[in-house]
C-alpha positions in Angstrom: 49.3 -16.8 17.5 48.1 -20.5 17.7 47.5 -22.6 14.7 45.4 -26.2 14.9 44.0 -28.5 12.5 40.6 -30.3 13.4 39.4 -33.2 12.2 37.0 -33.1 13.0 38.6 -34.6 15.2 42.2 -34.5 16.5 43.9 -31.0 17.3 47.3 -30.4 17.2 48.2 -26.6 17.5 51.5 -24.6 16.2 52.6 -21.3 17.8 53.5 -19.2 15.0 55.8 -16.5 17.1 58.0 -19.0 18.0 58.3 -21.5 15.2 57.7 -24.6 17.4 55.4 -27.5 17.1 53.8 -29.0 20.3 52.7 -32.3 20.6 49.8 -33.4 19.5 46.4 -33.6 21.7 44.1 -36.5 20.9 41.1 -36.3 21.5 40.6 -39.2 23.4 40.8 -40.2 27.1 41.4 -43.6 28.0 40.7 -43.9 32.1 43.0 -42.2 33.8 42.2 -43.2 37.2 44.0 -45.6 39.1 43.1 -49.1 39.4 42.5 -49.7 43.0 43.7 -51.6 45.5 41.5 -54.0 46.0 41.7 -56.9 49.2 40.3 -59.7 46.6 38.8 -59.5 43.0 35.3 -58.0 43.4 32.5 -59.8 41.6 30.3 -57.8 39.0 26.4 -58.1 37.9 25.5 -56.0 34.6 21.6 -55.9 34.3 20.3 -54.4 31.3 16.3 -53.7 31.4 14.8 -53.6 27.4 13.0 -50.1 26.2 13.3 -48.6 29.6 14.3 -44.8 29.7 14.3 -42.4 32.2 10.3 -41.7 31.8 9.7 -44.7 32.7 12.0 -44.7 35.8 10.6 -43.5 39.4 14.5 -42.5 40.3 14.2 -40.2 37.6 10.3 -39.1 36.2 8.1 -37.7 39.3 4.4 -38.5 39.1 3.5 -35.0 39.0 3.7 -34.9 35.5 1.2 -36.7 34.7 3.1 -40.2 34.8 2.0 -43.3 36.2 4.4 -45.6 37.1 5.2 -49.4 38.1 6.7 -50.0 41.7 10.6 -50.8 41.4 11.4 -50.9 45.0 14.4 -53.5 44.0 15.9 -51.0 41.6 14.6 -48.2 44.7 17.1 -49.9 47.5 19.9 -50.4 44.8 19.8 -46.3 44.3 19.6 -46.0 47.5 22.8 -48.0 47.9 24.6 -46.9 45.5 24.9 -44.0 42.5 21.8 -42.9 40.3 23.8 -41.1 37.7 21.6 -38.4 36.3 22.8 -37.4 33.1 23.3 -40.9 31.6 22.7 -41.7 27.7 22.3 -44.9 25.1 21.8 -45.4 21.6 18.4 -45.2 20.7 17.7 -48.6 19.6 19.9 -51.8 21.4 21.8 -53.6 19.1 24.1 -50.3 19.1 23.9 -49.9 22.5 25.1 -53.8 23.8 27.7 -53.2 21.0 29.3 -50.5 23.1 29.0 -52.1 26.4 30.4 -55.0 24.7 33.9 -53.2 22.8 34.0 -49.8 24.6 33.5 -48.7 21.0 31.1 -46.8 19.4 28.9 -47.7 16.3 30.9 -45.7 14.0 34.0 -47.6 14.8 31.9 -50.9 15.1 29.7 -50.2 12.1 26.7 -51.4 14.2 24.2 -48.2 14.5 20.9 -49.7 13.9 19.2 -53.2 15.3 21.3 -55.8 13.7 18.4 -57.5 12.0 18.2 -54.4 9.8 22.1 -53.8 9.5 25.5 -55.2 9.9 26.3 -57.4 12.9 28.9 -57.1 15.1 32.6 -57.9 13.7 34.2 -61.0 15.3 37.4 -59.7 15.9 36.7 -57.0 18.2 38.3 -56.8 22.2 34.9 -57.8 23.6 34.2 -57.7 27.3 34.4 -61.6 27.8 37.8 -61.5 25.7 39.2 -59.7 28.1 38.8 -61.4 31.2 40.1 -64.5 29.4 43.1 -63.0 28.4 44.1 -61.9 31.8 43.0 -65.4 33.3 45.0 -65.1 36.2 42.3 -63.0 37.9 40.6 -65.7 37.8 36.9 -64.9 36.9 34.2 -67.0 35.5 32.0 -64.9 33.3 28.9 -65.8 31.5 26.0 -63.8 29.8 22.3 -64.6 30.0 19.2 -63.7 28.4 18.9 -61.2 25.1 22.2 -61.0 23.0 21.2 -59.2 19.7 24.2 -59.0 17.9 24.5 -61.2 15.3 22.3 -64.0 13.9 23.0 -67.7 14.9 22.6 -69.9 17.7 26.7 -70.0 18.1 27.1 -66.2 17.6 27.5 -65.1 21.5 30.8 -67.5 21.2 31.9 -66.9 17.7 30.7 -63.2 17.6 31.0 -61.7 21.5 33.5 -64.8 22.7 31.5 -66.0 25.4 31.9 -69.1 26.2 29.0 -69.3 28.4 25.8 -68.0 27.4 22.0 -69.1 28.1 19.6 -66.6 26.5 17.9 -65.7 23.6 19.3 -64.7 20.1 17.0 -62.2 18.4 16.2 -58.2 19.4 12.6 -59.9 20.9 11.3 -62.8 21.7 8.0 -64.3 19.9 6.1 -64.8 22.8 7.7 -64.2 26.2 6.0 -68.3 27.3 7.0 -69.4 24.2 10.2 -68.8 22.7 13.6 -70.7 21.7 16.4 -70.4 24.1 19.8 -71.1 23.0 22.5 -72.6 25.8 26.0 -72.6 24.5 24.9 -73.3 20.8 22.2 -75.8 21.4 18.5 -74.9 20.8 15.3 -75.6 22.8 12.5 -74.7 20.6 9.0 -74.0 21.7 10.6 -73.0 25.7 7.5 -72.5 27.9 9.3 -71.0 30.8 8.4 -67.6 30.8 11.6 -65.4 30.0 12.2 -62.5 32.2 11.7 -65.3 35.3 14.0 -67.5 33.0 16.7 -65.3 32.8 16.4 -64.8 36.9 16.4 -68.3 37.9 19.7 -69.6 35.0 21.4 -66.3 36.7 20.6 -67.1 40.2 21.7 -70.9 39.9 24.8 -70.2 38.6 25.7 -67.4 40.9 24.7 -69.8 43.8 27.6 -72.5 42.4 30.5 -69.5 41.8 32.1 -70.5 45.4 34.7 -68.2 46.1 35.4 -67.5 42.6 34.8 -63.9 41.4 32.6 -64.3 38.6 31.1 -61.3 35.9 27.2 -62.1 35.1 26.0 -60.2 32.3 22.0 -60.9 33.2 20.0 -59.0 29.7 16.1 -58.9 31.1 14.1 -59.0 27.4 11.7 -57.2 29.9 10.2 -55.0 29.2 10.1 -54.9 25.2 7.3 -56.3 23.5 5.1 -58.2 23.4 3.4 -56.3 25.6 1.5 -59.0 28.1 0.3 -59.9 31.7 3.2 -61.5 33.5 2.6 -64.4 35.9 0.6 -62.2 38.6 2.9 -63.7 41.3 6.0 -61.3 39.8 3.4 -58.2 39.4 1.0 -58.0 42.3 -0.3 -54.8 42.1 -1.4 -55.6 38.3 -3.0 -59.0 39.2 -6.4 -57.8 38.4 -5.4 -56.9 34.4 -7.6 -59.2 32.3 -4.6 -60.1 29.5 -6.9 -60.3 26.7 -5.5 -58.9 23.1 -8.1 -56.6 23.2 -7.1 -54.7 26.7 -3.7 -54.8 25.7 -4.5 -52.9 22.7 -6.4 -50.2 24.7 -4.0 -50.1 27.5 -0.7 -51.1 26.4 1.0 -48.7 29.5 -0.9 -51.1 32.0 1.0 -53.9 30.4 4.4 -52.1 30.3 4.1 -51.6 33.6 3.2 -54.9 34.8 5.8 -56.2 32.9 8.6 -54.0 34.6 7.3 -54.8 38.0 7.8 -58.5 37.6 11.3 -57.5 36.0 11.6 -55.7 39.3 11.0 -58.7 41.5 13.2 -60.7 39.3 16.0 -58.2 40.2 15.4 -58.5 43.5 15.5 -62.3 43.7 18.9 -62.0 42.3 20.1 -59.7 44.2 19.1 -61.9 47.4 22.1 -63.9 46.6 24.0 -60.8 46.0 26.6 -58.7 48.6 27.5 -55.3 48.1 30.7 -55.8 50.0 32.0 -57.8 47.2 30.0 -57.3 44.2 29.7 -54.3 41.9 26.1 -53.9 40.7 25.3 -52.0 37.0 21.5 -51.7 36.5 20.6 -49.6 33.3 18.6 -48.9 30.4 19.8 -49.9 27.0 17.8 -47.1 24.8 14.6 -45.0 25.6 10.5 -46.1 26.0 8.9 -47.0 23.2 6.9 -44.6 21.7 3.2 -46.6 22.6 3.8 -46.4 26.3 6.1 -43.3 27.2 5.1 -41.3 30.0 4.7 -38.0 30.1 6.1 -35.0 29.7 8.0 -36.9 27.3 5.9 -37.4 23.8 5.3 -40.1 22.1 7.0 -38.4 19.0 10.2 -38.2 21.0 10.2 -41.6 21.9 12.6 -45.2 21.1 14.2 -44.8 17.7 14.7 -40.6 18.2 18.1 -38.8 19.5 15.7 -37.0 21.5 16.2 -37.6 25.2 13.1 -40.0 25.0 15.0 -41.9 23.0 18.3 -41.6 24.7 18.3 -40.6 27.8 18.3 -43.8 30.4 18.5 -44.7 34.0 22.1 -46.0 35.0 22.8 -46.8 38.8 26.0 -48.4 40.2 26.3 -50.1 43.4 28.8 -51.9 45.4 32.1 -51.8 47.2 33.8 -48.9 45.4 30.7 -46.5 45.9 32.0 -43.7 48.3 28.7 -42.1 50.3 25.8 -43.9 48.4 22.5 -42.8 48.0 23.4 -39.5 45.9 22.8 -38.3 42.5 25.6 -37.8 40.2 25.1 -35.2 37.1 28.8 -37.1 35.5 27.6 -37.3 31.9 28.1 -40.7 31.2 27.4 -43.2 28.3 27.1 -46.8 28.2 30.4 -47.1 26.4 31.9 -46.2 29.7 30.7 -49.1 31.1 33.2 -51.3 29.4 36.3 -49.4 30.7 34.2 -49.2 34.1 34.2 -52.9 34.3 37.8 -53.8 33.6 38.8 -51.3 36.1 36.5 -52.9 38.4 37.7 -56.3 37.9 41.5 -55.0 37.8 42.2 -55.4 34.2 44.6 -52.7 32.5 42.9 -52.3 29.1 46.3 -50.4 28.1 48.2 -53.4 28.9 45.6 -56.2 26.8 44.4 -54.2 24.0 47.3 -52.8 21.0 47.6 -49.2 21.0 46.1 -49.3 17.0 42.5 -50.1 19.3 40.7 -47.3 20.1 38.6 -47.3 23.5 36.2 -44.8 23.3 34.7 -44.9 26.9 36.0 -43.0 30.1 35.7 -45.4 33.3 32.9 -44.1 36.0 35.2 -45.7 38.9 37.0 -42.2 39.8 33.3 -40.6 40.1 32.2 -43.9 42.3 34.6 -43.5 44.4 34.9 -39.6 44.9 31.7 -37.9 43.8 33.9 -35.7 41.8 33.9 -34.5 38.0 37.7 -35.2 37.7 38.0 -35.1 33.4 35.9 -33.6 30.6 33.6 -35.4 29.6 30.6 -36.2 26.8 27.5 -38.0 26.5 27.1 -38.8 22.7 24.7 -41.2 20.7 23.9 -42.1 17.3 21.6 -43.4 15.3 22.7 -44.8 11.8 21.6 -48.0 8.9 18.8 -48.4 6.2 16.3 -48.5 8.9 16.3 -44.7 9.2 15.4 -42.0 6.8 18.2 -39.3 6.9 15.6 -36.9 8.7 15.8 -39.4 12.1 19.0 -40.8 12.0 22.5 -38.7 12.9 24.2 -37.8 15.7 23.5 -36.0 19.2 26.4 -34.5 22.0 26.0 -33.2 24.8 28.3 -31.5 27.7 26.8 -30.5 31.5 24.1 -28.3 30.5 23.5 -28.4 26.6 22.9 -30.9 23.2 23.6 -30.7 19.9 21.9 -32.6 17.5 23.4 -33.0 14.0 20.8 -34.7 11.5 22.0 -37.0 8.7 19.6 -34.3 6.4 22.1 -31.6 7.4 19.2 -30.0 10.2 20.7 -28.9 13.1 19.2 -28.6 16.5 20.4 -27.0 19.5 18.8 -27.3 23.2 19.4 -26.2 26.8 19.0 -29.2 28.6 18.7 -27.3 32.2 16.4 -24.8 31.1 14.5 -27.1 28.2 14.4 -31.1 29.2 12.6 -31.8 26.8 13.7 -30.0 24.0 10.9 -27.9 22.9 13.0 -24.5 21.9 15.8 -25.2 19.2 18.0 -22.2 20.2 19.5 -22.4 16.7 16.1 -20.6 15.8 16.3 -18.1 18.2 18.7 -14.7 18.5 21.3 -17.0 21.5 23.8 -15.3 23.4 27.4 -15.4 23.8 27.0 -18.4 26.1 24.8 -20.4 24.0 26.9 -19.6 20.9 30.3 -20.9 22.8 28.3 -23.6 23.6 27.2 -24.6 20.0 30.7 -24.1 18.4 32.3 -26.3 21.3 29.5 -29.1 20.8 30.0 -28.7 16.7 33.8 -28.7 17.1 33.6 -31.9 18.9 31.3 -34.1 17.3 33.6 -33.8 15.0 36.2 -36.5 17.3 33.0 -39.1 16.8 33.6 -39.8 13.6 35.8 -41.9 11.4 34.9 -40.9 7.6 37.0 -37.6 7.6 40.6 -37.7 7.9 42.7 -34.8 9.6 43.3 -31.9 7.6 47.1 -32.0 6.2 48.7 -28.7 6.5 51.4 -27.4 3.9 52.0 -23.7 5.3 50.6 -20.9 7.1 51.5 -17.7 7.7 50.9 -13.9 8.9 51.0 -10.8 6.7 50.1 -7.6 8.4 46.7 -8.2 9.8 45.9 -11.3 7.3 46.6 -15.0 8.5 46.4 -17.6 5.6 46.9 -21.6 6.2 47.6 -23.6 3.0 45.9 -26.8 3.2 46.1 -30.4 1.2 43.1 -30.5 -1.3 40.8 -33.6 -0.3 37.9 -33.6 -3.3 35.7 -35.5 -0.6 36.3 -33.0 2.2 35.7 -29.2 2.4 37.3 -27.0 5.1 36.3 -24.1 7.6 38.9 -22.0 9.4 37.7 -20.8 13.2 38.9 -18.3 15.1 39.4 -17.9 18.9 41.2 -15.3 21.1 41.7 -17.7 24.0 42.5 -21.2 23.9 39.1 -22.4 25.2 36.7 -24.3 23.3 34.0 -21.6 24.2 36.0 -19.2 22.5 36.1 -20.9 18.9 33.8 -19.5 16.1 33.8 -20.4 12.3 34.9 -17.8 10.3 31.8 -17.3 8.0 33.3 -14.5 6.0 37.0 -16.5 5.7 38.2 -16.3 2.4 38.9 -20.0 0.6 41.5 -19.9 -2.3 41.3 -23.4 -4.7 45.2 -23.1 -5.9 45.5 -26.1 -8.1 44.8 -30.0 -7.8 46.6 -30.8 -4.8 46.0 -27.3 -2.6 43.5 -24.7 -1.2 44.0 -21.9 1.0 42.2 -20.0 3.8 42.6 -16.4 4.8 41.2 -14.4 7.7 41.5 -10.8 6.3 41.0 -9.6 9.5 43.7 -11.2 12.3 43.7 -8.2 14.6 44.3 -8.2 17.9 47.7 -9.5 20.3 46.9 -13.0 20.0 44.4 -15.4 17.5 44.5 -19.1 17.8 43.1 -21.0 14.9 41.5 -24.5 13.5 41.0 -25.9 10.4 37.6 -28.0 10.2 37.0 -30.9 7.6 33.3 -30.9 6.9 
């Protein structure tokens, strides 16, 4: 018989036959793939579209739904060189999102899980992407980050706040008006900029890749495109909208038109980038930093399902990775992945051991994608999770969603629970938490509940005093926390399918300082147990 706390969070288990503690299993991979060998440092390009999920996304959203959508044939040939993984996931608004690609932390660690114009900005002393590189300068990169930052207020915060000590962009979660706007280089501000932004942030990308030499450089290119204001680009960078009128009052009736046009010149922006840009020797990251906003989602997704939900409207985004560790490219990839991956991705890309530069008290909560890049193979367990927190969100939107290969859990700050089969149900219009599931779904739903609880930092580990067997009960005594109640689950196999709560578990308040749980019924050879603050 096993025994095991849970943390939520970290398991540790005791075998209660043999009187021996093993060690303890946290629930936390840092990459465990090698760094390869690489002939020369690679260089990197992050771009990070604005409001663009998977609806929205030809690699992903066929047009026999009902959707009509923009050509992308820039993002097209980067799929078709490269990955287009299929079970990616963001935050669903940005600022929590670019936090993670940012720290390789999520907001609950950060504290950033809502825009930062409505919450707390991002901490200043955090092991941000750009701090990295400089700490390991012998690599030799130059790294620099353009267009939207949206992480804390102030034209000096990309330096003070993200340690960048290049930037050229804009500060805020939108700009104003996308031909008239105030663009911030390195601290210094240029009211009233006329140059429209999304070809902005193109051209200030392009001119400095152009001077890198034979330095290997990181760009972090953030397209405002294609949040609002929804408007007719210059019909130069959107062809095949040229004969939109622009007028407030079109826009108004057909705000999707506008989207569109707007991610087509976003498109041909990419693709004047990537004209100075070889695969051999430059990894390429294009994704979407949350989901379409809820005015000009495509169908099937709904508009109630949209930006701002953990829905997969909200969440679910494209993510494609190109370059010279891709092994067969063109292919799909079903990894679930989330954008906090991306920060471990990069450092591995770039060489940089992150066990080596960051103090073991830092917690990296991403898993690099390198090892599927390079092998097409699912080689760890692995999570896509999101969250959605701040006073921007009433406690019946915001909380958290998980999910594993085939189904989500979603865990409402109201206490509602929802429960979806992703392969059966994409859009999530059966909560199976409604219906009679089976012993599949069930292992499913305790596996997800069990761990959501590791994504989470406001319950501690359950301390345990004693436990013991007596004929066919087995009672654990546990250390009294008044801010924490506890659940003891059951399993007869040590798989996470296998563990249930133990609704009819009898809890025993001894005094102050102590509380017990019993299952009256431990029958069988073997029982494994965990202990649950909730």
């Amino acid at each position: 018989m096993f025994f095991g706390v849970k943390q939520p969070g970290l398991p540790f288990r005791r075998r209660t036959t043999a009187a021996r503690w093993l060690v303890p299993v946290v629930a936390m991979l840092i990459c465990v793939s090698a760094i390869p060998i690489l002939a020369a440092p690679k260089n990197i390009l992050l771009l990070i579209a604005d409001d663009y999920g998977v609806d929205s996304s030809a690699l992903y959203n066929t047009t026999n739904t009902g959707a009509q959508l923009p050509p992308t044939p820039n993002i097209a040939s980067l799929a078709s060189n490269g990955v287009v993984f299929t079970r990616a996931y963001a935050n669903p608004v940005c600022s929590p999102t670019r936090a993670c690609l940012l720290t390789g932390q999520f907001g609950f660690r950060t504290g950033v899980g809502d825009v930062v114009d409505s919450g707390p900005s991002l901490g200043t002393n955090l092991f941000s992407l750009p701090r990295m590189f400089a700490t390991n300068a012998a690599l030799n990169y130059n790294v620099m980050q353009f267009g939207k930052w949206h992480l804390a207020s102030g034209p000096n915060s990309p330096r003070n706040v993200g340690g960048w000590t290049n930037f050229s962009g804009s500060i805020p979660g939108a700009v104003v008006n996308y031909t008239n706007w105030t663009k911030v280089i390195n601290g210094t501000q240029f009211l009233n900029y006329t140059n429209y932004a999304t070809l902005d942030v193109m051209q200030d990308a392009t001119n400095w890749i152009g001077s890198r030499g034979t330095n290997p450089w990181f760009a972090w290119v953030a397209f405002n495109a294609p949040h609002t204001p929804l408007h007719l680009p210059p019909t130069n960078l959107c062809p095949h909208y040229a004969n939109l009128s622009g007028t407030a009052g079109d826009i108004a009736a057909h705000p999707a038109n506008y989207f569109d046009a707007m991610v087509e010149a976003e498109d041909t922006c990419i693709g004047k980038i990537m004209s100075w840009v070889n695969l051999t020797n430059t990894h390429v990251i294009f994704l979407g930093d949350n989901g379409t906003a809820n005015n000009v989602i495509q169908p099937p997704f709904t508009n109630t399902r949209a930006k701002d939900s953990l829905y997969e409207g909200g969440t679910h985004v494209p993510l494609v990775i190109a370059g010279p560790s891709v092994f067969a490219p063109n292919r799909t990839n079903a990894t679930p992945a989330n954008m906090v991956d991306l920060y471990s991705t990069i450092l591995e890309m770039a060489g940089i051991n992150a066990a080596l530069t960051i103090p073991t008290t830092n917690v990296i909560d991403g898993q690099s994608l390198l090892s599927v890049l390079q092998t097409n193979n699912l080689t760890q367990p692995r999570w896509s999770y999101s969250e959605l927190f701040g006073t921007n969100y009433s406690a019946s939107v915001s909380g958290r969603a998980l999910r594993n290969l085939q189904y989500k859990f979603i865990a409402f700050t109201s206490g509602t629970q929802e429960f979806y089969d992703l392969n059966s149900d994409p859009y999530e219009k059966t909560n199976l938490l409604a219906t009679a599931m089976n012993a599949t779904q069930s292992g499913n739903f305790n596996a997800l509940t069990l761990k959501l609880g590791d994504y989470q930092t406001a319950l501690g580990k359950p301390v345990i005093n004693s436990f013991g067997k007596t004929n066919t009960q087995f009672f654990v005594n546990v250390q009294r926390n008044l801010t924490n109640s506890y659940g003891l689950w059951r399993a007869s196999a040590l798989d996470g399918l296998n563990f249930s709560p133990l609704t009819n578990a009898l809890v025993v308040t001894n005094d102050a300082s102590s509380m017990t749980l019993t299952d009256t019924n431990a029958a069988g050879a073997q029982n494994f147990y965990r202990v649950q603050a909730q």
